[in-house]
C-alpha positions as CSV (number, residue, x, y, z in Angstrom):
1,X,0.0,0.0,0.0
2,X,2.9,2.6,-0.1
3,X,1.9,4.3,-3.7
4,X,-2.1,3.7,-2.6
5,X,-3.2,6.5,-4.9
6,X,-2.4,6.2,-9.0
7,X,-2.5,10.0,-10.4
8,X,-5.8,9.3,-11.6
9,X,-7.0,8.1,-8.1
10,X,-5.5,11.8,-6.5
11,X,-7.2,13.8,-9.0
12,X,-10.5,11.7,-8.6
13,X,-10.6,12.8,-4.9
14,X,-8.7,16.1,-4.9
15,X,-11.9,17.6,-7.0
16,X,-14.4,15.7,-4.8
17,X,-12.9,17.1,-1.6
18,X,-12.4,20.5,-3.0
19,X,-15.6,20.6,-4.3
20,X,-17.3,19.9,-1.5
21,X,-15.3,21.8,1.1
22,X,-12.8,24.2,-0.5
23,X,-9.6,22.2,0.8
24,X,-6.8,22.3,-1.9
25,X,-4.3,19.1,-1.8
26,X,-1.8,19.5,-4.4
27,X,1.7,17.6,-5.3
28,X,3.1,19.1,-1.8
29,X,0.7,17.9,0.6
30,X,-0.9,14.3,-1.5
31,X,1.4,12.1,1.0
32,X,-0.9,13.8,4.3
33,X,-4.4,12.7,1.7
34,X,-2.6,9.4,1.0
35,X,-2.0,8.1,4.4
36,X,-5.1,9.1,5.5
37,X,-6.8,7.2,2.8
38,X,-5.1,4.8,3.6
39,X,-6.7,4.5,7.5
40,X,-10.0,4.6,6.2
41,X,-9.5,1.3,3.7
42,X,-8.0,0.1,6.7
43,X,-11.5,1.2,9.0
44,X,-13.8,-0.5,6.0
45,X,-12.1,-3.2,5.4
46,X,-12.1,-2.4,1.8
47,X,-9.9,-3.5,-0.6
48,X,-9.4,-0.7,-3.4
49,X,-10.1,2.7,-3.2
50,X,-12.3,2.8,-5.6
51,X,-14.3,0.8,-3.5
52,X,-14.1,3.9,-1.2
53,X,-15.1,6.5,-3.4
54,X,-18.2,4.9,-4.8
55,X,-19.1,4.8,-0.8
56,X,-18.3,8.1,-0.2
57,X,-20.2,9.6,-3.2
58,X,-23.7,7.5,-2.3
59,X,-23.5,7.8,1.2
60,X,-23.5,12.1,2.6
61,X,-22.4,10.9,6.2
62,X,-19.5,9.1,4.6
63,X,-18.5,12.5,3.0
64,X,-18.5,14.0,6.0
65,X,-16.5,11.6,7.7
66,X,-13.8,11.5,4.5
67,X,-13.4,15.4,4.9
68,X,-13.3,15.0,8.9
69,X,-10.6,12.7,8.3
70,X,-8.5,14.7,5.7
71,X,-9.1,18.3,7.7
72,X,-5.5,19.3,9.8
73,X,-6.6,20.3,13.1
74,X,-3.9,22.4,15.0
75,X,-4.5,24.5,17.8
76,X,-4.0,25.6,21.7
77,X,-5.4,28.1,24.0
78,X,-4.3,31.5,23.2
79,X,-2.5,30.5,20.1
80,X,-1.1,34.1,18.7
81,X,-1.3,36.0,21.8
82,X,-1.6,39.4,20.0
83,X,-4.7,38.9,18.4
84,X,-6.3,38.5,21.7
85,X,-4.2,41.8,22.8
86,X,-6.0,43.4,19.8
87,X,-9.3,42.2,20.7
88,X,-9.2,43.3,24.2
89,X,-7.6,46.6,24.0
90,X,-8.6,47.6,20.4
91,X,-11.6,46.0,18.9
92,X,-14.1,45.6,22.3
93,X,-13.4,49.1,23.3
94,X,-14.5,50.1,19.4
95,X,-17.5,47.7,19.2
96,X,-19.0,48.3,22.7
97,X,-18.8,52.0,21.5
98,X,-20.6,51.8,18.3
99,X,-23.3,49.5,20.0
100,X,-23.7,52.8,22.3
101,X,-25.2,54.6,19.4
102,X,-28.0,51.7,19.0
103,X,-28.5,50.1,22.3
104,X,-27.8,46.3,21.6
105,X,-25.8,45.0,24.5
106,X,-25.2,41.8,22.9
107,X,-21.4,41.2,20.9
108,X,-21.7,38.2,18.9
109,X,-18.4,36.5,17.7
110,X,-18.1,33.8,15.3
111,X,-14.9,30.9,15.8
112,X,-15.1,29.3,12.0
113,X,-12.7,26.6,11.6
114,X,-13.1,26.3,15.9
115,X,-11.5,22.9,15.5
116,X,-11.5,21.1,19.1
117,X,-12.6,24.4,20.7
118,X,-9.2,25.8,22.2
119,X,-10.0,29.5,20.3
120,X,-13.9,30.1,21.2
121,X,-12.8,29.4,24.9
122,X,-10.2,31.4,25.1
123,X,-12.1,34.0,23.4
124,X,-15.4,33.2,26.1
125,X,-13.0,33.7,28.9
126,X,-11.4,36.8,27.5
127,X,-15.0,38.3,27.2
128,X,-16.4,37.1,30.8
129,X,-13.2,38.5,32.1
130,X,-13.2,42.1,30.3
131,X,-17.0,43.1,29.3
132,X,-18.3,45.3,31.5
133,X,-21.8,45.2,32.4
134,X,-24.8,45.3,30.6
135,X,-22.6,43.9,27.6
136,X,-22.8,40.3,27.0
137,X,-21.5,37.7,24.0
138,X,-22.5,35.2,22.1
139,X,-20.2,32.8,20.6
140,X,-20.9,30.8,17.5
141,X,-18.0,27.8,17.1
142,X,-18.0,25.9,13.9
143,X,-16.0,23.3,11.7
144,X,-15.7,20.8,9.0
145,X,-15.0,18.1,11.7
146,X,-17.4,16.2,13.2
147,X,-15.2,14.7,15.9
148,X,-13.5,18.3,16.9
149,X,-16.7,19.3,17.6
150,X,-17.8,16.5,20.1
151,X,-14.4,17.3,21.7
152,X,-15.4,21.4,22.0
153,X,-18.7,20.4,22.9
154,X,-18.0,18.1,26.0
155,X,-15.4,21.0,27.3
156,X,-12.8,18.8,28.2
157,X,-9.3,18.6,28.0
158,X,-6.2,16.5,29.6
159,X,-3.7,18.3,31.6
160,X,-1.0,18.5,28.6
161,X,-3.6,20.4,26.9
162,X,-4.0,23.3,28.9
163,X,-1.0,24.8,28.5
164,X,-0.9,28.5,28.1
165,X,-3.7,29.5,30.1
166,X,-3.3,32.3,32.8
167,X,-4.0,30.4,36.2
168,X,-6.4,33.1,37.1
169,X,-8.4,31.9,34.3
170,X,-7.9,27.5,34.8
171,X,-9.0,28.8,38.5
172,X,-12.4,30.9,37.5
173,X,-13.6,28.3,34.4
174,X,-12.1,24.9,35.0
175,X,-12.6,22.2,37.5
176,X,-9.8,20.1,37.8
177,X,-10.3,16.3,38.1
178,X,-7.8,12.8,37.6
179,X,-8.2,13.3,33.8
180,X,-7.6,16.7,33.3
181,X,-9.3,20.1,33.1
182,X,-13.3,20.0,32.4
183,X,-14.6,23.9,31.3
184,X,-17.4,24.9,34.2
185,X,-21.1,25.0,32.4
186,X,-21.6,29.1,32.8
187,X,-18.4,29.2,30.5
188,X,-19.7,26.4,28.2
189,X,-23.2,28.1,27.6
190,X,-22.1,31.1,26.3
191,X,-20.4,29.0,22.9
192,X,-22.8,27.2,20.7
193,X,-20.5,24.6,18.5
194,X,-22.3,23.9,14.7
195,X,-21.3,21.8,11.9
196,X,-20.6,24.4,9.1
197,X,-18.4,24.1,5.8
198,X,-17.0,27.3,4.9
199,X,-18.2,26.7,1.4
200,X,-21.6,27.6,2.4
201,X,-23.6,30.5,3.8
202,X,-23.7,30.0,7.3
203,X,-26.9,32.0,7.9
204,X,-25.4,34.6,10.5
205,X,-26.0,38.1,10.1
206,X,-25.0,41.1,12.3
207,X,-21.4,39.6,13.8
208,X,-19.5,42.2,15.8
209,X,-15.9,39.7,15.3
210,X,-15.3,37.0,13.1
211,X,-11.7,34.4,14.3
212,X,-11.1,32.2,11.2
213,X,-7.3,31.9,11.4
214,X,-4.6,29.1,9.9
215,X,-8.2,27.8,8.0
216,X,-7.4,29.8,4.6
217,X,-4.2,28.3,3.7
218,X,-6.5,25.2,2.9
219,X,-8.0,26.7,0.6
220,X,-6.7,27.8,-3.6
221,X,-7.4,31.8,-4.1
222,X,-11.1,31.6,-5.8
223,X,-11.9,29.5,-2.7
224,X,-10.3,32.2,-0.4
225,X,-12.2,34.7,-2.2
226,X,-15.7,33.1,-1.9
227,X,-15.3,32.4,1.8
228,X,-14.2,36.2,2.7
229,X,-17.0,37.6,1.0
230,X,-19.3,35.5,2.6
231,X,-17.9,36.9,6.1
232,X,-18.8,40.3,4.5
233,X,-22.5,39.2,4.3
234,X,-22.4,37.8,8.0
235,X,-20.6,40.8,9.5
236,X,-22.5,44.0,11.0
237,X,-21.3,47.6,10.3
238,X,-18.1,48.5,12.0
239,X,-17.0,44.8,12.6
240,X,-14.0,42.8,12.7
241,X,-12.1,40.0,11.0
242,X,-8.8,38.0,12.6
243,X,-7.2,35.8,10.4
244,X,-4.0,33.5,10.3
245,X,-0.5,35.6,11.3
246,X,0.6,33.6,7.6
247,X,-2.1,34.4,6.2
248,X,-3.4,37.8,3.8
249,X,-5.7,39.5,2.1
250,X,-3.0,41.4,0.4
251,X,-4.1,41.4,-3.9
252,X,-7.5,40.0,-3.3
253,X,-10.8,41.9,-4.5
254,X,-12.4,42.5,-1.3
255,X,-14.3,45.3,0.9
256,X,-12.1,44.8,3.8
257,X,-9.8,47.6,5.0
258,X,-6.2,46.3,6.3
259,X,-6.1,47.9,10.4
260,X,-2.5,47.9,11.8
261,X,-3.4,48.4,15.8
262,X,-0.3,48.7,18.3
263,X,-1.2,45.0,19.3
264,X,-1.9,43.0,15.8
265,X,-2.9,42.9,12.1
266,X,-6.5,42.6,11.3
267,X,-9.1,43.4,9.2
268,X,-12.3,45.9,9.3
269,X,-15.4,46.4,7.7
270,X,-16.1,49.7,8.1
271,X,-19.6,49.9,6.5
């Protein structure tokens, strides 16, 4: 099974995954799409892949599992520190003042490409910590991955996992048990993990900050393009967009305005 996948094979289920969720695999990264092909004959007990194809293209919760399986999920609590320097001491400050003006007391945020949930809680804690009153959030936490989502769902993470986070913060929204850290249930209310593919329309309208970082380098530039300008259609006047460090808008079409802040790089849309 070391060359699995003829070139035939990899173009057969490069265009399935990128049309269905956007992800680009290309000559650089086919080894990461082999291997985990590979696994999932392995699960199936199936002897070819195109055994595996023709159940993945009759069967929708097969796809779903296929790009689960493909998706590289990387993350930690307060991964890039400055963006959360940003949002505390530049973007709140500027959202909770336009909401002045109309009397909504409500920021809503979402995490897309939340993977196992590490970034909407460290976002949640930031927000509990910093709003002051009669402000509240609401957290939306999505991805491609099924499984990452139980994991942000249930709120709970082994001790090797928690690295990074202020003790003030494990002390407030953690109980600590034999297994690790579990997130307390006033924390976990306030982030509703969903199933979403960035290649769709999520349906939100009116968000205040949208986190989608290290999830665009998946994707080839008319890809890129399409998901950015549906965050224009989901975003509210006066709103804001974090994405990866590595990452840029730099060339494309798009409505966003570039903000350099003291903290980090970001993105507004100012209308």
């Amino acid at each position: 099974m070391a060359d699995l996948l003829t070139d035939a094979e990899f173009d057969m289920f490069r265009k399935v995954i990128y049309d269905e969720s956007g992800i680009t695999f290309s000559a650089t990264n086919r080894s990461i799409l082999d291997s985990r092909l590979k696994e999932k004959l392995r699960e199936k007990q199936l002897d070819s892949i195109e055994e595996y194809y023709r159940l993945v293209m009759s069967n929708k919760e097969e796809m779903k599992i296929m790009l689960d399986s493909v998706t590289t999920n990387l993350t930690r609590f307060f991964r890039n520190q400055p963006h959360f320097d940003a949002l505390v001491n530049y973007v709140i400050p500027h959202v909770i003042e336009n909401k002045k003006k109309t009397g909504d007391t409500t920021i809503r945020i979402w995490s897309a490409g939340c993977s196992t949930g590490e970034e909407p809680y460290t976002i949640a804690m930031i927000l509990a910590d910093v709003l002051p009153p009669p402000y509240k959030f609401q957290i939306t936490a999505s991805d491609i991955s099924l499984k990452c989502l139980m994991t942000g769902q249930a709120g709970f993470y082994p001790e090797a996992r928690i690295t990074g986070i202020p003790q003030k913060y494990l002390d407030r929204f953690f109980t600590k048990n034999d297994r690790g850290y579990q997130v307390k249930p006033e924390l976990m209310q306030t982030i509703k993990f969903d199933y979403h593919n960035l290649r769709n329309d999520s349906g939100a309208r009116n968000l205040d900050v949208v986190f989608c970082r290290n999830v665009l380098i998946y994707f080839d530039e008319p890809a890129q393009k399409n998901v950015i300008d549906r965050f224009w259609n989901s975003m509210a006047p006066k709103s804001y967009l974090f994405i990866g460090h590595s990452e840029s808008l730099f060339g494309m079409d798009t409505k966003f305005e570039f903000l350099k802040t003291d903290w980090a790089c970001l993105y507004q849309k100012q209308v």
